[in-house]
C-alpha positions as CSV (number, residue, x, y, z in Angstrom):
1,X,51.1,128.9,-127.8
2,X,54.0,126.3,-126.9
3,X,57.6,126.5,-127.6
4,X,59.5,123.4,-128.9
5,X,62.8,123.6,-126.9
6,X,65.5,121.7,-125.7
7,X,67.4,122.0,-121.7
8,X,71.0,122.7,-123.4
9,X,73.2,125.7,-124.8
10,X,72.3,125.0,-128.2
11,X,72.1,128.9,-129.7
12,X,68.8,128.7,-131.7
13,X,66.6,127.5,-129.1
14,X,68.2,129.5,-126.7
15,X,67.7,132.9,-128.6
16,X,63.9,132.6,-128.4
17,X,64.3,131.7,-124.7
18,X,66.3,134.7,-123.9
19,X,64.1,136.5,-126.4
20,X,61.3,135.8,-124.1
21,X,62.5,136.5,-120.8
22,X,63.5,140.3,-121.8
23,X,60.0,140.8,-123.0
24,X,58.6,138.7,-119.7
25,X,56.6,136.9,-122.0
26,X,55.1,133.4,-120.7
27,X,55.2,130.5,-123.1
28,X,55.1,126.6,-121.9
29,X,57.8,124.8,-123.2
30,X,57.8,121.3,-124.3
31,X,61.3,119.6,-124.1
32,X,62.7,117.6,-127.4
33,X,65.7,116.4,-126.5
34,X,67.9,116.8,-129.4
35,X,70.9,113.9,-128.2
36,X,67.9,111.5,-128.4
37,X,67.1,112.3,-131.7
38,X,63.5,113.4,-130.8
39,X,63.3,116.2,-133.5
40,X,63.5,114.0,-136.4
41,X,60.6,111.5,-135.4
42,X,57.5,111.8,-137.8
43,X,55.6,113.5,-134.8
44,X,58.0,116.1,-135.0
45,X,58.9,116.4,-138.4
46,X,55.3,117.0,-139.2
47,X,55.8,120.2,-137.4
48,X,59.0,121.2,-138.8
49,X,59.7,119.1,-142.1
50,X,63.8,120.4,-141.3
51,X,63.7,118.4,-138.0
52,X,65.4,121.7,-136.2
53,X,64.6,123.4,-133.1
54,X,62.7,126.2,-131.8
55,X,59.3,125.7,-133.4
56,X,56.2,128.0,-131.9
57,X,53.4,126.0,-132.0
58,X,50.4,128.7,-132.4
59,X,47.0,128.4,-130.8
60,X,45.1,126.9,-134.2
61,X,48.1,124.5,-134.3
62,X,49.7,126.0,-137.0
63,X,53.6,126.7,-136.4
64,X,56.8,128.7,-136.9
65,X,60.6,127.5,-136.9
66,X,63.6,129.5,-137.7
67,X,64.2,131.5,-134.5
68,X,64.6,135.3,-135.5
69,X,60.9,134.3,-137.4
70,X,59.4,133.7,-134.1
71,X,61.1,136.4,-132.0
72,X,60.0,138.7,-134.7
73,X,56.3,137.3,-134.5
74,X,56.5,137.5,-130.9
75,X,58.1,141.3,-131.3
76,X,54.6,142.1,-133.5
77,X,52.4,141.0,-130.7
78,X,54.5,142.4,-127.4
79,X,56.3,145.7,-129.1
80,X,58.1,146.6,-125.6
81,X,60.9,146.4,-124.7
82,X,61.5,146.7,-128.5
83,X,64.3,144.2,-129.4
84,X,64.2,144.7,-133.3
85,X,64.6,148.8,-133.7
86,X,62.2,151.8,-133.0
87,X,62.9,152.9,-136.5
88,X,63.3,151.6,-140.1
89,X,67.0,152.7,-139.7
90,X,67.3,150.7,-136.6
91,X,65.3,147.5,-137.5
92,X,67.8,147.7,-140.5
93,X,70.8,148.2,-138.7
94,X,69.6,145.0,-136.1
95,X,68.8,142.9,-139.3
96,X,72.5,143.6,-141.0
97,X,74.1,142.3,-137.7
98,X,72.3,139.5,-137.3
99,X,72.7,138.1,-140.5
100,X,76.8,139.3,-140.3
101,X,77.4,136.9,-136.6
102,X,75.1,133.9,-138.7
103,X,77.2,133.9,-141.3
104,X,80.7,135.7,-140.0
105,X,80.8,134.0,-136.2
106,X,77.8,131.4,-135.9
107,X,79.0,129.6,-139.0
108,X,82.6,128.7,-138.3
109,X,82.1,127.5,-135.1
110,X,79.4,125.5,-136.2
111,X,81.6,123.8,-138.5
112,X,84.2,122.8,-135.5
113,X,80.8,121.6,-133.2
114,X,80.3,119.4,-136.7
115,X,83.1,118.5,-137.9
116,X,85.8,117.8,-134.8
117,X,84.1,118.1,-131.3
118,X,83.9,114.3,-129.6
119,X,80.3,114.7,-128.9
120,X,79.1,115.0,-132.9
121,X,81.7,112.0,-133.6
122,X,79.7,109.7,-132.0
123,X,76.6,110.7,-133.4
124,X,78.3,111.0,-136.9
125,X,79.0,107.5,-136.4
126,X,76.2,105.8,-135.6
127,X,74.1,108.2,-138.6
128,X,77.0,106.2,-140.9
129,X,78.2,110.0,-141.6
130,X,81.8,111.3,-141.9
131,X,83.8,114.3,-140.0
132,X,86.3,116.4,-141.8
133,X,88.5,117.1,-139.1
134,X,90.7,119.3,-140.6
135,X,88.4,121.5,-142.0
136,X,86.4,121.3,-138.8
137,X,90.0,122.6,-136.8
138,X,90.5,125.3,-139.9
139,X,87.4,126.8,-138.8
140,X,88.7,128.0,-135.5
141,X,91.0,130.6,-137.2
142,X,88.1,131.4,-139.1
143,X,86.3,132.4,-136.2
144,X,89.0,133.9,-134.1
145,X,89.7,136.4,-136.9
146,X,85.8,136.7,-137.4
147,X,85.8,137.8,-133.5
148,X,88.8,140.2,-134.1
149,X,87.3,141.9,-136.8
150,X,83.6,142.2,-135.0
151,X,86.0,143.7,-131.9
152,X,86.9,146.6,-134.0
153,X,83.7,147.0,-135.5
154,X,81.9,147.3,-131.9
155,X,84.4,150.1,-130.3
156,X,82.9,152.5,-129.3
157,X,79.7,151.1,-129.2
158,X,77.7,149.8,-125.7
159,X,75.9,146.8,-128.1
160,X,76.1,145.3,-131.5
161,X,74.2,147.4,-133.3
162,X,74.3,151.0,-131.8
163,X,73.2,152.1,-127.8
164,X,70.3,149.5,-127.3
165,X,70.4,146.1,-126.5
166,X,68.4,144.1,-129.6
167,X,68.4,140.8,-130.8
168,X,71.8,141.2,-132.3
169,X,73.1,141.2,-129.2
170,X,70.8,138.0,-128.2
171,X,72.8,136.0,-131.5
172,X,75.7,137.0,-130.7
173,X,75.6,136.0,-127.2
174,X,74.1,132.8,-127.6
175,X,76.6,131.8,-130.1
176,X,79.7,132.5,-127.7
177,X,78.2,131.0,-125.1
178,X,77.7,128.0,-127.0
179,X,81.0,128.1,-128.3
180,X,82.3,128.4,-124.9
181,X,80.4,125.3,-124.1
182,X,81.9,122.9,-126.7
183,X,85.8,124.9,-125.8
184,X,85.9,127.8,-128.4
185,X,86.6,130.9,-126.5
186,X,86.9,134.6,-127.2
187,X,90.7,135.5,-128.1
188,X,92.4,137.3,-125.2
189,X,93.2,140.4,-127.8
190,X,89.3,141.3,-127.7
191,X,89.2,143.7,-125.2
192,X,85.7,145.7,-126.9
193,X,84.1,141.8,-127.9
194,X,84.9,140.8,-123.9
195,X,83.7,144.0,-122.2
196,X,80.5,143.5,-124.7
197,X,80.1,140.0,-123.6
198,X,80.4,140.9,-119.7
199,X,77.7,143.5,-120.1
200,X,75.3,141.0,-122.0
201,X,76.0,138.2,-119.5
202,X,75.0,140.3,-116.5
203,X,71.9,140.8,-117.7
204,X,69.3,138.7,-115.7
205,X,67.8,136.9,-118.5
206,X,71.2,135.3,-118.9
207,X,71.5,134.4,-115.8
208,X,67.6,133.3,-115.4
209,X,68.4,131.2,-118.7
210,X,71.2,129.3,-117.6
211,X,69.6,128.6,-113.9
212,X,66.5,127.3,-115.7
213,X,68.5,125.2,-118.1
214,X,71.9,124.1,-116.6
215,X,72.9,121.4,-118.7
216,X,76.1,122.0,-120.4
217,X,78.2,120.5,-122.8
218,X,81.7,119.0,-121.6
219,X,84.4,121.1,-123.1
220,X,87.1,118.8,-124.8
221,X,90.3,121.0,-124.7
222,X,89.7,122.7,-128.0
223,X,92.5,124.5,-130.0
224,X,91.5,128.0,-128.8
């Protein structure tokens, strides 16, 4: 097996790559750099047809994208630690968080990356496409309030989705750390979300992942 990766804090790449480092499992990874627009050559589309990162490219040379899809696969062949429940409660549990930070917290702040960070402007440019800057800057209300809302949801509670770190923790931290990098932070008022995100970020994986791949995105003074 080989992992399709790129060095930066992009969150979907970066899942698997924690994803593999609390199950200590060893996969080479073979570097696309995404600012060079290596994932949408025909060598790479014929691997993913979306032109996206991760894809797990399997021993026959078949492959999987989409980044929960691989964790999972990888999840079937190393159970422990298990990352996606012990139970079909728990799996469930897991899945309904993961799919609430995609669409709740990943989503808006993907919109700002898109649609009003410096960095996407440029490449928006020279791809003849446009930005929407004002929806791009609505969407960091969206996701301060999505951050306030996931704050009350967690009291209480040592991870996302109950006593156990999972990989609804993993989303969740690899979306606020990549919205740190491009200058979205946590609101101050999110005492339960920034206790949560200290106890994730001392984990070693976290810190093996950023030592391994230090590049980092310039923040740009962002309306927080």
């Amino acid at each position: 097996m080989k992992l399709y990766n790129d060095n930066d804090p992009a969150p979907n790449p970066r899942r698997v790559r924690i994803f593999l480092l609390e199950k200590g499992i060893d996969v080479p990874l073979v570097h696309v750099p995404l600012a060079e627009g290596k994932h949408k050559t025909p060598e790479f589309l014929a691997k993913n047809s979306l032109g996206q990162l991760p894809v797990l490219e399997l021993d026959d040379g078949s492959t999987l994208s989409e980044s929960v899809s691989i964790c999972r696969y990888l999840e079937a062949l190393h159970p422990e630690p298990a990352l996606f429940g012990r139970s079909a409660l728990e799996s469930a549990r897991i899945d309904m968080w993961i799919r609430r930070i995609e669409l709740r917290v990943m989503m808006p702040a993907g919109m700002v990356w898109i649609h009003c960070h410096p960095f996407t402007a440029a490449y928006a440019a020279s791809q003849g496409r446009a930005q929407f800057k004002d929806f791009g800057e609505s969407n960091l209300k969206v996701f301060a309030g999505a951050c306030r809302w996931l704050d009350g949801e967690i009291a209480g509670r040592a991870f996302v989705a109950g006593d156990t770190y999972s990989m609804a923790d993993i989303v969740l931290q690899t979306t606020l750390d990549f919205g740190a990098a491009i200058g979205i932070d946590l609101p101050e008022d999110c005492k339960n979300l920034r206790d949560w995100y200290a106890r994730v970020s001392s984990r070693p994986s976290a810190g093996q992942d950023l030592s391994k791949f230090p590049v980092q995105l310039a923040r740009k003074g962002l309306a927080r």
